[in-house]
N, C-alpha and C positions, 0 to 999 in steps of 0.2 A: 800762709803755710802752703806749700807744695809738696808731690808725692810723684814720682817717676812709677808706673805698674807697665811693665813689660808683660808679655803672653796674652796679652788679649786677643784674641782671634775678631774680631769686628764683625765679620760676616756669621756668627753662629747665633743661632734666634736668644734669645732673653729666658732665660729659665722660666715655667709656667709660674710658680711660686712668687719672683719676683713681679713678674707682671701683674699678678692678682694683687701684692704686697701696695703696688702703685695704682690702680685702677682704684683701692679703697680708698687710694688718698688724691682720688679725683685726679689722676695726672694719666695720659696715655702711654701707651709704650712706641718708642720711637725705632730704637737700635740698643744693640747691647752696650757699645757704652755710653751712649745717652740715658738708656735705663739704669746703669751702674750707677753715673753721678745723683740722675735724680732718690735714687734709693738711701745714699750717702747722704746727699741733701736732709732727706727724711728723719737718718737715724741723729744725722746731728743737728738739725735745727739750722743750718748755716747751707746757702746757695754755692754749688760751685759747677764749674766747669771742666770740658776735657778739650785736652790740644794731643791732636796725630804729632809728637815727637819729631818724625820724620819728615812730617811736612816745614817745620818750623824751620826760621835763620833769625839767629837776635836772639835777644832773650825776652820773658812775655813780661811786661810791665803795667801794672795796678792801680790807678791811681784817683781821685775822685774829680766831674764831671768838671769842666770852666765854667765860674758861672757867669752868664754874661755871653758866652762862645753859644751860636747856635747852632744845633745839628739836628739833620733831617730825622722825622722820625723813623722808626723802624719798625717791623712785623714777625713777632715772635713765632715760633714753630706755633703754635695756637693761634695762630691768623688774628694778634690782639694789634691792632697799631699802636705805640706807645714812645714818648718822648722822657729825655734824658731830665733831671735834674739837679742842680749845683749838689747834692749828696750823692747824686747817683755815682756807680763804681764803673767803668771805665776802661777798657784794654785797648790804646790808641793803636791805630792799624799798622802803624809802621814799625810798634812792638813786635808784632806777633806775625807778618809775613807770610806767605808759606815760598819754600825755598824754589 
């Protein structure tokens, strides 16, 4: 599922409310819309992410890890290092670009 949210202003701080909303549930506040997604996260149980519209060319494509294919790990905004697995989800880079 996808959702286009236009009017976001990026740079205005994260509602106090929100932030407390996420700090209970052990998560930091980053940016507004990184705080947005993770809050959405929250209310629905299901992880997602946000893409700048603007910056994108392509379309962003989904799809689950190769297993077998190895790729470096990676370091989450929580300074976690963490590596991909054949269930893991996936946005290969040359889906999602930025223009």
């Amino acid at each position: 599922m996808a959702r286009t949210v236009r009017g976001v202003d990026a740079t205005r701080p994260t509602p106090p409310w929100m932030t407390s909303r996420l700090r209970l549930a052990g998560i930091r506040s980053i940016s507004l819309p990184v705080d947005i997604s993770n809050y959405v996260m929250l209310e629905l149980g299901q992880p997602t992410h946000c893409y700048d519209l603007d910056k994108l060319s392509g379309d962003i494509v989904v799809r689950r890890a190769v297993a077998g294919r190895r790729s470096p790990p990676w370091t989450t905004r929580s300074a976690r290092s963490t590596s991909r697995t054949s269930s893991s989800p996936t946005v290969p880079a040359r889906s999602a670009l930025p223009a």
